[in-house]
ZAMARTOR-880749 format. One record per residue (C-alpha): x, y, z; residue in three letters. Coordinates in steps of 0.25 Angstrom, whole numbers, plus 5000, padded with zeros to 4 digits. Example, Ala and Ser with C-alpha at 12.3 -4.5 7.8 and 13.67 -1.06 7.14 Angstrom:
504949825031ALA 505549965029SER 
! end
This chain:
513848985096UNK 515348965100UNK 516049085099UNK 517349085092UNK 518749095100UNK 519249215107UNK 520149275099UNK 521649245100UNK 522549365107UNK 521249445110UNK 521249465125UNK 519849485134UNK 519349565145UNK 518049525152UNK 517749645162UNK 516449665171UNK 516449805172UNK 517149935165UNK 516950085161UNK 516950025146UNK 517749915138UNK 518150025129UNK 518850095140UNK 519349965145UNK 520049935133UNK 520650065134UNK 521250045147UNK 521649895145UNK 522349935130UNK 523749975134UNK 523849835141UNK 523349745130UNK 524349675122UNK 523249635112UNK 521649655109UNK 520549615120UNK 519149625121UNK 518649685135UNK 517349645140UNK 516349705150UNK 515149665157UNK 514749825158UNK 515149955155UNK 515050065165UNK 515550165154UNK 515150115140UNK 515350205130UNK 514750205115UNK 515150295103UNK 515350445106UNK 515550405121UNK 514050365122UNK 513650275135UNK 513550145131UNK 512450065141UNK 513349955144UNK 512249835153UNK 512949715157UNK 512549605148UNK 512949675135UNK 514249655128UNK 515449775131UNK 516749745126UNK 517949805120UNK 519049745110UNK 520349825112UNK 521549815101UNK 522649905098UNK 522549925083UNK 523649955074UNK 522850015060UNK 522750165061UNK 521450225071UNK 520550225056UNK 520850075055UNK 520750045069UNK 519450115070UNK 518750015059UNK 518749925070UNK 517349955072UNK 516849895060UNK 517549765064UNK 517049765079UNK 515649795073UNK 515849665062UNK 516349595076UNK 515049625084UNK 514149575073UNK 515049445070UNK 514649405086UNK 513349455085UNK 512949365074UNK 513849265079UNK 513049245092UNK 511749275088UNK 511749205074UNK 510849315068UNK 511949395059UNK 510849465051UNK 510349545064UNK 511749635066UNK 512149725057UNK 513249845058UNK 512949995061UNK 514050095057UNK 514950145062UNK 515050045075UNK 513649955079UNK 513249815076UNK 511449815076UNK 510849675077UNK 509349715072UNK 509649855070UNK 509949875084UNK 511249925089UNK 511749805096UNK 513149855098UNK 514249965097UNK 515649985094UNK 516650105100UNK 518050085095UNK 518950175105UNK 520450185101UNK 521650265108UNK 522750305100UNK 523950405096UNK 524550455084UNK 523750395075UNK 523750255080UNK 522750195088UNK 523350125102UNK 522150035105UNK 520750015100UNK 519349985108UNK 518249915102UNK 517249935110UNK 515849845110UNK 514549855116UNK 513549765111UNK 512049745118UNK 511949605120UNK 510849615130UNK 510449735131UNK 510249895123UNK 510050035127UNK 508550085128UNK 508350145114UNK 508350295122UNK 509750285126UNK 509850275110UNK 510450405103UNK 509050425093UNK 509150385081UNK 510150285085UNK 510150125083UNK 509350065094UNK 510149965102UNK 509649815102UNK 510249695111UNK 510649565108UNK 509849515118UNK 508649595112UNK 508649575100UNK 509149415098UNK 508649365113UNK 510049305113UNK 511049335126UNK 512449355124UNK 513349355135UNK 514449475133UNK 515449385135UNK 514849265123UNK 514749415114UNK 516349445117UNK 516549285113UNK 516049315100UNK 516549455097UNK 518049435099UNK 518349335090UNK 517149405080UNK 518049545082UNK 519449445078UNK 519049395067UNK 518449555061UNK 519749625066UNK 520549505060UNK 519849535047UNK 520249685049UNK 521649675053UNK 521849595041UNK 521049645029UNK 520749775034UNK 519349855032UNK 518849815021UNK 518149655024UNK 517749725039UNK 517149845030UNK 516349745021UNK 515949655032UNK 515349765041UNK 514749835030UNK 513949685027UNK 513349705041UNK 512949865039UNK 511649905045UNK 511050015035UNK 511949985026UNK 511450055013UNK 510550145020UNK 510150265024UNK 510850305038UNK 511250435046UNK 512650455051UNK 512750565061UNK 514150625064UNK 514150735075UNK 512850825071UNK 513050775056UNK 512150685051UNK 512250615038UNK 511350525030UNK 511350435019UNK 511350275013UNK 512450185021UNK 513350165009UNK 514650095017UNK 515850085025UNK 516950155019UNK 518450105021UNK 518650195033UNK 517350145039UNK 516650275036UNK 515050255034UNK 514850295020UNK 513450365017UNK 512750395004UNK 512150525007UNK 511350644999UNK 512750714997UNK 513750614993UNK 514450485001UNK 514950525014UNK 515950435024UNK 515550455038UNK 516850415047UNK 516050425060UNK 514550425063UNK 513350395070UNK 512350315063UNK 510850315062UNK 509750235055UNK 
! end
């Protein structure tokens, strides 16, 4: 399958070896005139949520998009529902299996139930407007981490390779991504929240059922009602509705 053109005014940076993209992009920011994707064949640093090592083999797909936004840091940060909408888009572009990927809140995309990939959205800022914003993706095309390296309780991680017996280049990935991540922001710029809100709730994993969301040593559980405006996960619990602005998840 052809993938679509690369999209216009969005730059590209093919690197064998760094720390991680994330920090890349940082370093690279101040001198982009406009948004790029930075790619590397490993990670030597790679970094997960709450600054979590992230396993980083050759052969899997580490890349970064890098923009400077312009919406306030609580709009700028909704990004991650459209990166996550992005990485399923090329999943079920290149595997031609749409039903096997579904969207864990606040920031994984599962393909059988397995977590296949991860987002970490980085920004750096001041007074009150953020300067530049890293979308950082890590996505296991051929290989996972061994179920003990997993946080218990935690989604196990699958791979592409693993669970499909189909091998994707990083670079054939990165083809499908970028113009898959222009056409979601596109859809965000202009229309706002809203249609990315409605689209990734159409791909929630657990959607309507019970789930545990763990903040700090707080754990909450309850029925997955939704997404609220603010992309807050929204549970029904014993004591009322609560919105949850940040979280871990479990099944």
């Amino acid at each position: 399958m052809s993938a679509d053109p690369w999209p216009e005014g969005v730059a590209r940076h093919a690197l064998e070896t760094v720390d991680s993209t994330n920090a890349m992009a940082a370093r690279l920011a101040p001198q982009l005139s406009g948004p790029a994707w930075i790619m590397a064949g490993e990670q030597t640093a790679g970094r997960g949520r709450r600054g979590r090592f992230w396993a980083s083999p050759r052969g899997n797909f580490y890349a970064t998009y890098v923009m400077h936004p312009t919406e306030p840091p609580e709009v700028v940060a909704l990004r991650s529902f459209v990166a996550a909408l992005a990485l399923r888009d090329a999943c079920a572009a290149l595997t031609g299996l749409p039903g096997a990927f579904s969207l864990k809140w606040p920031n994984d995309v599962l393909l059988n139930g397995g977590k296949l990939a991860g987002i970490l959205l980085e920004s750096i800022g001041q007074g009150g407007r953020v300067q530049h914003l890293a979308i950082g993706i890590g996505v296991n095309l051929i290989g996972a981490p061994e179920p003990a390296q997993v946080e218990p309780g935690a989604v196990l991680p699958v791979s592409l390779l693993g669970e499909t017996g189909l091998r994707i280049a990083p670079t054939t990935f990165l083809d499908a991504l970028a113009p898959a991540y222009a056409r979601r922001e596109e859809s965000f710029a202009r229309y706002g929240f809203g249609p990315t809100r409605e689209a990734w709730l159409a791909h929630a994993a657990r959607l309507g059922e019970p789930i545990r969301a763990r903040t700090g040593s707080q754990v909450r559980e309850g029925i997955f009602e939704t997404v609220d405006p603010s992309g807050a996960l929204v549970l029904k619990t014993r004591d009322g509705r609560a919105a949850i602005p940040a979280a871990e998840v479990f099944f």
